[in-house]
N, C-alpha and C positions, 0 to 999 in steps of 0.2 A: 504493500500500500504506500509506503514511503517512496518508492522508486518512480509510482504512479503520479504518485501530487508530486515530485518533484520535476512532470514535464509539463504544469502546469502551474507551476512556482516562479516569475521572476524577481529577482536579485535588485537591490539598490545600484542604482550607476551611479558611476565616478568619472564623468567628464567622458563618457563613452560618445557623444557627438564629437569631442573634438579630437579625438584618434579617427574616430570614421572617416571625419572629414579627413583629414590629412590621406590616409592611406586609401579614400579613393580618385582625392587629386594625383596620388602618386603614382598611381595606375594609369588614368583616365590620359595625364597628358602624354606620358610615353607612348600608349597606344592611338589615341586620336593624331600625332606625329606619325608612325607608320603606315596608318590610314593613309594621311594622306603623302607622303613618300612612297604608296602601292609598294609597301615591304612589310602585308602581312606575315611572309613566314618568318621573320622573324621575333613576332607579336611574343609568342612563348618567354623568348629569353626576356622580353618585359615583364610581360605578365610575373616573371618568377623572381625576378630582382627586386620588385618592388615589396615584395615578401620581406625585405629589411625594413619598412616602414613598422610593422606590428609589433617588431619588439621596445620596449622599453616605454610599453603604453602610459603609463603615470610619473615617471622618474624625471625628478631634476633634468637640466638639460647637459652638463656635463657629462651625466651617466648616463642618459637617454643615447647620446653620442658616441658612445664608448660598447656601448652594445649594439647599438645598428649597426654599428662598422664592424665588427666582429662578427655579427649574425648575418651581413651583406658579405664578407668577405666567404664567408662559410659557404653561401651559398652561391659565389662567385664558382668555389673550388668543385661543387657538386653539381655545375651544370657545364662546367669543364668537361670534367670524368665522365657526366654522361652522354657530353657530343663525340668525347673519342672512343667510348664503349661502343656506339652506333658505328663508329668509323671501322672499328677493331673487327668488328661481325662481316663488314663488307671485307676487309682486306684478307682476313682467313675465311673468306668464300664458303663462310656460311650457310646452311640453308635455312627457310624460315623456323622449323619449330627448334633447330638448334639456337638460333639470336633469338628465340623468346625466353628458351631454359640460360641461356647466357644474362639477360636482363634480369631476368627473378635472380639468380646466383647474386648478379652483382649491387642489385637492387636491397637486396638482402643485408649482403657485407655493411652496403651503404647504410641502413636502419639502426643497426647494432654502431657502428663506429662515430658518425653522427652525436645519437642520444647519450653517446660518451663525453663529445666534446661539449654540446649543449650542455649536458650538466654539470661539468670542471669549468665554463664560463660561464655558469648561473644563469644561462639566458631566460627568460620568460616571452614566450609562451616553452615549458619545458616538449623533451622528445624530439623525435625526427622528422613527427609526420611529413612537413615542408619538403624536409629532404628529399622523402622517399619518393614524393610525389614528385618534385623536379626533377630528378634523376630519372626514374622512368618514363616520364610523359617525355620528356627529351631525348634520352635513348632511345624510344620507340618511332622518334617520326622518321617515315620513310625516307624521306628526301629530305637531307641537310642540308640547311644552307651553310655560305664559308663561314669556316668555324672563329676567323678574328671579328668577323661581322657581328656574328650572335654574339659573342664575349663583351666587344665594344658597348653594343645596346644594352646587355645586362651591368656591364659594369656603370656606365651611364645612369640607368635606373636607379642602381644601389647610392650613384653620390646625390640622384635626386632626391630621393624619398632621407638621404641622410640633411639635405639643405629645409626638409618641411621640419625635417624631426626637432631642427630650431629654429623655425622660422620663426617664431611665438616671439624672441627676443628682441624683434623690432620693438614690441610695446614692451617700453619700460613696467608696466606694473604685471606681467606675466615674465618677466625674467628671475632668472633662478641662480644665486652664485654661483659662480662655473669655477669649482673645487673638485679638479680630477682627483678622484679615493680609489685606490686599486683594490681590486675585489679583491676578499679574504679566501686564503686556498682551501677547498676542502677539508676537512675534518679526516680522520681517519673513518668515524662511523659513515659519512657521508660517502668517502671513496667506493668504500661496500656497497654502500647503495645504489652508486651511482652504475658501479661494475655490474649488481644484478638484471638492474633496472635494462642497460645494456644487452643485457644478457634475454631479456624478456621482449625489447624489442625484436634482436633477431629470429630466435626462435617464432613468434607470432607471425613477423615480415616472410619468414620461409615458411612457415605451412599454410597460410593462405596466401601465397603464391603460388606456390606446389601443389594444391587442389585447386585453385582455379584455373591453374594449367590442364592440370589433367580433366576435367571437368569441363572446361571451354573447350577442349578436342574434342571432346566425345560426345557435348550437345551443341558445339557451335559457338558457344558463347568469345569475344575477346576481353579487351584491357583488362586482363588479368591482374594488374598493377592496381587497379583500386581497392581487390579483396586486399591487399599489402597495406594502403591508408586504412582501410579503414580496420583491419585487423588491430591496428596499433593506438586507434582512440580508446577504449578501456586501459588501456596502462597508466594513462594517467588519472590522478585520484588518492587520496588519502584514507580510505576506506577500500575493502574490497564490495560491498554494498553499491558507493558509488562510484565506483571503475564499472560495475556491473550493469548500472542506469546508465551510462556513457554508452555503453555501445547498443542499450536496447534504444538509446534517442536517437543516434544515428541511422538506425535504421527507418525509423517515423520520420524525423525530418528531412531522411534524403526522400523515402515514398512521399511527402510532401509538396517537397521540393521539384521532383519531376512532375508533379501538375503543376507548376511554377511555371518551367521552363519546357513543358506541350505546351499552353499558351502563348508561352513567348516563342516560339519556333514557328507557330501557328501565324504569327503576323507578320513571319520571313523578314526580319529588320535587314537593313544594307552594313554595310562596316559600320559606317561610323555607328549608325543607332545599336549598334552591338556593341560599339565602345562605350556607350551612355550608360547601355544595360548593367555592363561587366562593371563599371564602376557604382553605379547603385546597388549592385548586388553585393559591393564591397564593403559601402558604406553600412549597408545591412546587417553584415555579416559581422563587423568590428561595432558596430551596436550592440549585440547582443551577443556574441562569443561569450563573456565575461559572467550573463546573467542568465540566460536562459538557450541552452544548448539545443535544442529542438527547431526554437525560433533559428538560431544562427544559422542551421541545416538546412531553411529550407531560401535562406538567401545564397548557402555555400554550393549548395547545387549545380543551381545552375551557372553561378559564375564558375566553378571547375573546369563543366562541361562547352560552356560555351566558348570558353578560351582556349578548347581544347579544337572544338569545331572553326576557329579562324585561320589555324595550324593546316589541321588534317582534317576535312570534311568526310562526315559519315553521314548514312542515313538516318534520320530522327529517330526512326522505329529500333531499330540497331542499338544505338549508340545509348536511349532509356531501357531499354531492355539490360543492356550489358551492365547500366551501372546498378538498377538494384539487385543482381544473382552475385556481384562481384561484391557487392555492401555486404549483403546476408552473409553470403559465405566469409568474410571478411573479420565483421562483428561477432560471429559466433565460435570461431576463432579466437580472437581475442579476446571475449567472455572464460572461452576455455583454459588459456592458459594463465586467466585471472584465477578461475577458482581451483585449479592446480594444486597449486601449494595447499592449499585447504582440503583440498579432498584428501590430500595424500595424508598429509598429519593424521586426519581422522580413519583413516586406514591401518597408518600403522599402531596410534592407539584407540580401539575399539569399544573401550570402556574407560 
């Protein structure tokens, strides 16, 4: 019952319009510039650069700065790795379901080593998910474009969305002492945790990956890579209760969400009005990430998908089809090796 009322629970906000704003100006203008430089495929490496704008939602502006640039740099280095993973499958003449089992492999690595560094750099929002999602969605498009081109765009992104992250300090009475404090290094308890917690992303990242491979063969289904996101939302959480409400919300609000975005597919928008969308859908989404997770789903939806569609065009039917069997299988996964450890305890003592 608790799990229940808490998808119909929201949270007090703390200045959640003004991270929204920021982080979907920090999207909106990198991609409405591509628009109109007709250099959609490179929209991706925006779209994923500007993923540095979300960390350090409330922080001083010193430290706000000090994490976006660490968390932009992070995921400068993971969408690197995943344009010469793509390259590496065409040079060793791969064939397809080999570069798919090659993706998950490396997809995988990438989840576990990732939510290592994230949490030796405190960053917040904690875990890979971002990662995971960059690094596949990248790896996996067909046709690459030059690789210093996409790099260029993403790193661009990363110093844009790092010039919002204080832009605030033009008004004198929203400025914040800019007193660089070097983060404190993990604790010995924390290292353990942080090693397990590691240790929990991969494993999850690899078996739904691993069934949705094998599963997408033998009914058709692709992007396998999203049972791997979404596998990895229950790990985060302070409770095994609500790690356990995490992934069953994810699955409501992505089934939400794709009646969000059949509507919106249904009005065939042109670029740009798919740049407006993707940035309201962001604004949405950094609204209510913090307070209510369901809600956040069914904005995060369709901007995944939709960004994903300016890339690499699928067919509508396809492309909502694949993302809820890839969610399910994903989230239920990641339920499972939430309550792991708990079963097992209570296996080995019985009474």
């Amino acid at each position: 019952m608790k799990m229940l009322a808490e998808m119909f629970t929201m949270a007090p906000g703390n200045k959640d319009h003004q991270v929204a704003l920021r982080c979907a100006i920090g999207v909106f203008i990198p991609l409405i510039t591509l628009v109109l430089l007709d250099r959609l495929d490179l929209a991706i490496f925006a779209s994923f650069g500007a993923f540095a704008g979300i960390y350090g939602r409330n922080e001083p502006h010193a430290r706000r700065s000090r994490l976006q640039f660490r968390a932009g740099a992070l995921m400068l280095v993971v969408m690197l790795l995943a344009a010469l993973t793509a390259r590496a499958a065409v040079a060793l003449g791969l064939t397809a379901a080999e570069t798919i089992w090659l993706q998950v492999v490396a997809t995988t690595l990438v989840a576990g080593s990732c939510s290592l560094i994230v949490a030796s750099w405190r960053l917040r929002p904690a875990g890979s998910l971002f990662h995971i999602f960059a690094f596949a969605a990248i790896a996996s498009i067909p046709n690459q474009p030059p690789l210093w081109q996409g790099m260029l765009v993403g790193a661009l992104t990363v110093a844009f969305a790092l010039l919002l992250g204080i832009s605030s300090r033009v008004v004198p009475s929203r400025r914040t002492p800019w007193v660089p404090a070097a983060a404190a290094a993990l604790t010995p308890a924390e290292k353990r945790t942080a090693l397990l917690e590691s240790i929990g992303y991969l494993v999850a990242a690899g078996l739904a990956g691993t069934l949705a491979t094998l599963l997408g063969e033998r009914l058709g289904f692709g992007h396998n890579y999203w049972a791997m996101v979404a596998a990895v939302v229950p790990l985060v959480g302070h409770t095994t209760r609500h790690r356990v409400s995490r992934g069953l919300q994810r699955i409501v609000g992505t089934a939400l969400g794709l009646v969000l975005l059949a509507a919106i597919l249904l009005l065939q928008p042109v670029p740009w009005q798919t740049v407006l969308v993707i940035a309201a859908c962001q604004f949405g989404a950094e609204m209510f990430i913090a307070r209510q997770y369901v809600l956040a789903q069914i904005f995060v939806t369709p901007l995944a998908l939709i960004s994903t569609l300016l890339v690499a065009p699928v067919p509508p039917g396809i492309l909502l089809r694949d993302r809820i069997f890839d969610t399910v299988i994903g989230a239920a996964v990641g339920i499972a090796v939430v309550l792991a450890p708990t079963v097992w305890r209570r296996l080995r003592t019985p009474y």
